[in-house]
Each structure stands twice: as structure tokens, then as C-alpha cells.
C-alpha positions, -999 to +999 in steps of 0.1 A: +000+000+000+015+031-011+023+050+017+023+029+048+043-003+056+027-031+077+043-057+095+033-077+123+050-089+155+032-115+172-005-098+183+013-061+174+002-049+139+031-023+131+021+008+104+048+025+092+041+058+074+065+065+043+064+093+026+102+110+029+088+131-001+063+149+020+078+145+054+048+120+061+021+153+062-016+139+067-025+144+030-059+127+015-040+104-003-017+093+028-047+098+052-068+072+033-039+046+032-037+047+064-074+041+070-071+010+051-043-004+067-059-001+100-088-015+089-067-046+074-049-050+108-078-047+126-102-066+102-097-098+114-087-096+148-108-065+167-089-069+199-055-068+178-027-044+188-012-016+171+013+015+164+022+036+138+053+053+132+073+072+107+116+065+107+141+089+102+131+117+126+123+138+102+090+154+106+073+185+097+079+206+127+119+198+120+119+224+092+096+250+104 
């Protein structure tokens, strides 16, 4: 899924937001990939664990 990496570790669903391009801003097109990617960890286990996170440090408030 463009956008956002998933992986899982045991009961943790991992999301992984990457888009260096845009520093990983909430845009509709990132916005709605993440959507389905919880959906997808979530679909088949409700009670399922998980996190999201975006490597490299480099976020949006970094180049203000």
C-alpha cells in the first residue's frame, strides 16, 4: 500500500508511514492509506494491537 508499511509482530500490527517526499504530512492520499491499513490489521482480529510510526526523525515541525 503506497504510503504505509505493515508488519506484524506476534498480536502487534506495526504501520509504518512512508512518505520521505512529503515529510509523512496527513495528506488525503496518505490519510486514506492509512485508513485502510488499520482496517486490514484490525479486520480480522478487533482486539489486535497496534502502532504507527514514521523513521528517520524527520517530521514537519523539524523544518519550520
Amino acid at each position: 500500500m503506497a504510503g504505509v508499511k505493515q508488519a506484524r509482530d506476534g498480536a502487534v500490527g506495526i504501520l509504518t508511514l512512508d512518505e520521505p517526499a512529503s515529510l509523512n504530512a496527513m495528506t488525503p492520499d496518505l490519510l486514506g492509506a492509512l485508513a485502510l491499513a488499520v482496517g486490514e490489521m484490525t479486520g480480522t482480529r478487533p482486539s489486535a494491537r497496534w502502532c504507527s510510526r514514521a523513521p528517520g526523525g524527520d517530521f514537519a515541525q523539524d523544518r519550520i
